[in-house]
C-alpha positions in Angstrom: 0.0 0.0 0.0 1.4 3.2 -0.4 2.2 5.7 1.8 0.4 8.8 2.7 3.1 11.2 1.1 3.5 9.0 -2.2 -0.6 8.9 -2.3 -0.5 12.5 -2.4 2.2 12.8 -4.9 0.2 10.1 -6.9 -2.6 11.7 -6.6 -1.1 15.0 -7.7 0.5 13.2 -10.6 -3.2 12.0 -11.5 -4.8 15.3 -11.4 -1.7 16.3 -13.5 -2.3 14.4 -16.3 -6.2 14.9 -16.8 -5.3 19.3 -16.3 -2.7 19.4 -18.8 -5.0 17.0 -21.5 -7.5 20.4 -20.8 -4.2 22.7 -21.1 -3.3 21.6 -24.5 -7.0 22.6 -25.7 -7.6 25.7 -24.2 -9.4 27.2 -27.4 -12.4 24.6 -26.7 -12.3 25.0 -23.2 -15.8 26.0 -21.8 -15.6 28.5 -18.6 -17.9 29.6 -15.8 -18.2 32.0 -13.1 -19.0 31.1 -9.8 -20.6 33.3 -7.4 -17.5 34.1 -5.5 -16.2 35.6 -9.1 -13.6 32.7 -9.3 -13.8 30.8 -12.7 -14.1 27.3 -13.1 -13.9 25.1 -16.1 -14.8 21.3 -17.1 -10.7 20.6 -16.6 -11.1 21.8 -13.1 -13.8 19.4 -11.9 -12.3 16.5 -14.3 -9.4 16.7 -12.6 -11.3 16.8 -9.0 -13.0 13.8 -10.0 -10.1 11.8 -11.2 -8.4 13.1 -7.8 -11.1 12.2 -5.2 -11.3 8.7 -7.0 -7.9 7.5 -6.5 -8.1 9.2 -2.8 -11.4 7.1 -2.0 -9.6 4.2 -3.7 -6.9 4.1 -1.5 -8.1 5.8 1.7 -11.8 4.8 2.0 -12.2 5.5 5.4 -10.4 9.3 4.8 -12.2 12.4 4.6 -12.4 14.4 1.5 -12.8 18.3 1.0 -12.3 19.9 -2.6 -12.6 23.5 -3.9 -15.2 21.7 -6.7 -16.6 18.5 -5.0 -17.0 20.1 -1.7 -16.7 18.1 1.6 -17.1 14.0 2.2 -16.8 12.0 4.8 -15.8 12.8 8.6 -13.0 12.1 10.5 -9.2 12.7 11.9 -8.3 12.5 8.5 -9.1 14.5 5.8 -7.4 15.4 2.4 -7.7 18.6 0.9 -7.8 19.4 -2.8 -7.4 22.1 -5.3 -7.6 20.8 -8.5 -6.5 23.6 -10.5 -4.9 26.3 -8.2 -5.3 29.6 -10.6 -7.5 29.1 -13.0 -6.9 32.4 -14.8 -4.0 31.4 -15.1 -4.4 28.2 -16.2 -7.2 29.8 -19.0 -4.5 32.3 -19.9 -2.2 30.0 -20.7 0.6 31.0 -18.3 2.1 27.8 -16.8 2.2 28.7 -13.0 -0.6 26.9 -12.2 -0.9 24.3 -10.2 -2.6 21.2 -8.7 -2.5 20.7 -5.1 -3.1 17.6 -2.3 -2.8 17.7 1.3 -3.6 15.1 4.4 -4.5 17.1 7.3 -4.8 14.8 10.8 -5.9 15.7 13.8 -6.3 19.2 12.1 -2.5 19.3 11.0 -0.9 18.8 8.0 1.0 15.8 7.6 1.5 15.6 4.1 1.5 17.7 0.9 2.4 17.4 -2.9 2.2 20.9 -5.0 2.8 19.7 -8.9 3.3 22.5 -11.9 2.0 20.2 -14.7 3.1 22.8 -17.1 6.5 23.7 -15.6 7.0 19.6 -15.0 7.7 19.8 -11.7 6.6 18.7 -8.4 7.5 19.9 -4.9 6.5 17.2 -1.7 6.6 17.5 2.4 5.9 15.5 5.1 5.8 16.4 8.7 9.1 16.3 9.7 10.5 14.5 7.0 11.5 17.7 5.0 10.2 19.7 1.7 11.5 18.0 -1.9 11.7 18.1 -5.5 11.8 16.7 -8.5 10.4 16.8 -12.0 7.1 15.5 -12.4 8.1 12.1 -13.9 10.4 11.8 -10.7 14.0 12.6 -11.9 16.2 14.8 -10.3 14.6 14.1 -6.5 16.2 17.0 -4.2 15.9 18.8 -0.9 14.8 22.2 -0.8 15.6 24.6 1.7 14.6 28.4 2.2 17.7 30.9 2.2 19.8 31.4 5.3 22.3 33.4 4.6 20.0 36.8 4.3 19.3 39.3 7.0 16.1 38.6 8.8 14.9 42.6 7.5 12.0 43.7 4.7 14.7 46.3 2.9 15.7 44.2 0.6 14.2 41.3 1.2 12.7 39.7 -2.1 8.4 39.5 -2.2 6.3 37.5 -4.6 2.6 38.5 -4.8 0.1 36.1 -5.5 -2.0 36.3 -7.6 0.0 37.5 -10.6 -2.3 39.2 -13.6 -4.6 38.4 -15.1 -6.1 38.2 -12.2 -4.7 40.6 -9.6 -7.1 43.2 -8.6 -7.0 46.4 -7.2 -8.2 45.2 -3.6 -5.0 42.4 -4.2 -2.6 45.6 -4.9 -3.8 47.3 -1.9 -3.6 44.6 0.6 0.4 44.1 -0.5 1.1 47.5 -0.6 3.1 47.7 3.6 4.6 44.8 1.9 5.8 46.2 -1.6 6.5 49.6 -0.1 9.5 48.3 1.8 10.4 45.2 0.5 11.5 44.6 -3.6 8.4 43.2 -5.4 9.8 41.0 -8.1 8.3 38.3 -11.2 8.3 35.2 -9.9 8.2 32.1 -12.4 7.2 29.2 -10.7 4.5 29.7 -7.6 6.1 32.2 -5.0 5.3 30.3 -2.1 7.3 27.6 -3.4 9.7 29.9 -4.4 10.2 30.9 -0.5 10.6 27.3 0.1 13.7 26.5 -2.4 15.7 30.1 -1.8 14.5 32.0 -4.6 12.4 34.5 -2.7 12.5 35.6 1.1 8.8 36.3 1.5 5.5 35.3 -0.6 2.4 37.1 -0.1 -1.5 35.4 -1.1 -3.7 38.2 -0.8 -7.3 36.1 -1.1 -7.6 32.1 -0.7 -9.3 29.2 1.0 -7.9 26.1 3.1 -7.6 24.4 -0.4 -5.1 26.6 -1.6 -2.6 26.7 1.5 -3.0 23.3 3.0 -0.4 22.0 0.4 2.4 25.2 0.1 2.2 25.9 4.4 3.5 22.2 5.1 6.3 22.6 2.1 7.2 26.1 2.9 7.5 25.0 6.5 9.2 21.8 6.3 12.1 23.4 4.0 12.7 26.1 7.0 10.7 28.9 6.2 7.2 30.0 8.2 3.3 30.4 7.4 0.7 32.2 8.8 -2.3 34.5 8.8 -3.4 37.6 10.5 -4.2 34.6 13.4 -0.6 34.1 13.4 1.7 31.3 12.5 -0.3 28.5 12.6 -2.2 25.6 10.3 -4.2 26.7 6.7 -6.4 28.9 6.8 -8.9 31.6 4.8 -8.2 35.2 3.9 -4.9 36.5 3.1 -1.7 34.3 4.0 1.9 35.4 4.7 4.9 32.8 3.8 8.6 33.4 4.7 11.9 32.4 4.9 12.2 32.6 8.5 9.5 33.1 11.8 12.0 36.5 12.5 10.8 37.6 9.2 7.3 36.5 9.0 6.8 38.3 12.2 8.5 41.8 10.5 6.1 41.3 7.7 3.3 40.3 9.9 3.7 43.9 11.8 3.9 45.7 8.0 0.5 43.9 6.6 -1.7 43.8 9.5 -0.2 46.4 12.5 
């Protein structure tokens, strides 16, 4: 049987497979608004589907919550999906998209797989056992570790903003601007989060999100060194805007910047 990590990665593979099929035919590619004025498309609830059945396969007893599908089950453990993590994005056809799995027990995170189909890679954590990655077929396995050699100050230090356009907004611009007014906003081209968590960027800011979206990045970005939180503090997934950095020292300057 495998194990809970290499389900998720599996499972992250699986959704992979189904989102790019959808990626490669974007022209034909049918798209709705939700009431929340996200979009959603027939590859993001394919890839849901194809997701939760492998999961349910596997894990029958487990819990399931996804962005499309909604909740299932009850229990300790539950695993939490975001089939296509920026759709606009994804519709847009910029590759920084993502698919995303997470077990959370007990109400932690235990373990998380994060794959960009379109980039071919795929970052992994478990709790305790480190953050990795590799390309999507598997090659090239590596640790990943945030940057420690950088002073734990925002002058300087280097900010991703999520979402990028097309589907930043004006309220998106305004909730990063403490951020971007003292620290260097810069492009990012793979997810920033995950940039945080390899050493390419020293803080990562997602101005709007659910549990779906953060369930999967907090446990990597944490595991490779770095720290996650909301305006709660640094603690498990949650909604609103979240805060992702190198270092707690650093989380905690930015912390006082966005929210006093």
């Amino acid at each position: 049987m495998l194990s809970d990590l290499d389900l998720a990665r599996e499972a992250a593979h699986t959704g992979s497979a189904v989102a790019l099929k959808h990626f490669a035919a974007l022209a034909d590619l049918p798209r709705e608004v939700k009431p929340d004025g996200s979009l959603v498309t027939a590859a993001d609830r394919e890839t849901e589907v194809a997701i939760r059945e492998l999961l349910s396969r596997e894990r029958p007893g487990d819990a399931l919550l996804g962005e499309e599908g909604g909740a299932a089950g009850e229990g300790r453990r539950r695993w939490i999906v975001d089939p296509i993590d920026g759709t606009a994005q994804f519709l847009a056809g910029d590759d920084r998209w993502l698919v995303l799995v997470a077990l959370e027990e007990d109400g932690a995170v235990v373990a998380a797989a994060a794959a960009e189909p379109a980039l071919g890679a795929l970052w992994w954590a478990s709790r305790g056992g480190g953050a990795f990655r590799s390309a999507l077929d598997g090659t090239g396995e590596a640790p990943v570790t945030v940057a420690t050699d950088r002073a734990d100050v925002l002058e300087g230090a280097r900010l991703g903003v999520v979402p990028a356009p097309p589907n930043y907004l004006e309220s998106d611009r305004l909730i990063a601007a403490p951020l971007a007014a003292r620290a260097t906003a810069v492009d990012w081209d793979a997810h920033a989060p995950l940039l945080v968590a390899s050493g390419g960027l020293d803080l990562a800011v997602q101005t709007r999100g659910q549990i779906w979206d953060f369930a999967a990045t907090s446990l990597i970005v944490t595991e490779a060194g770095g720290a996650y939180g909301g305006v709660d503090g640094i603690r498990g997934p949650q909604a609103g805007t979240s805060l992702f950095a190198r270092s707690p020292a650093l989380w905690e300057e930015a912390r006082r910047a966005l929210w006093g």
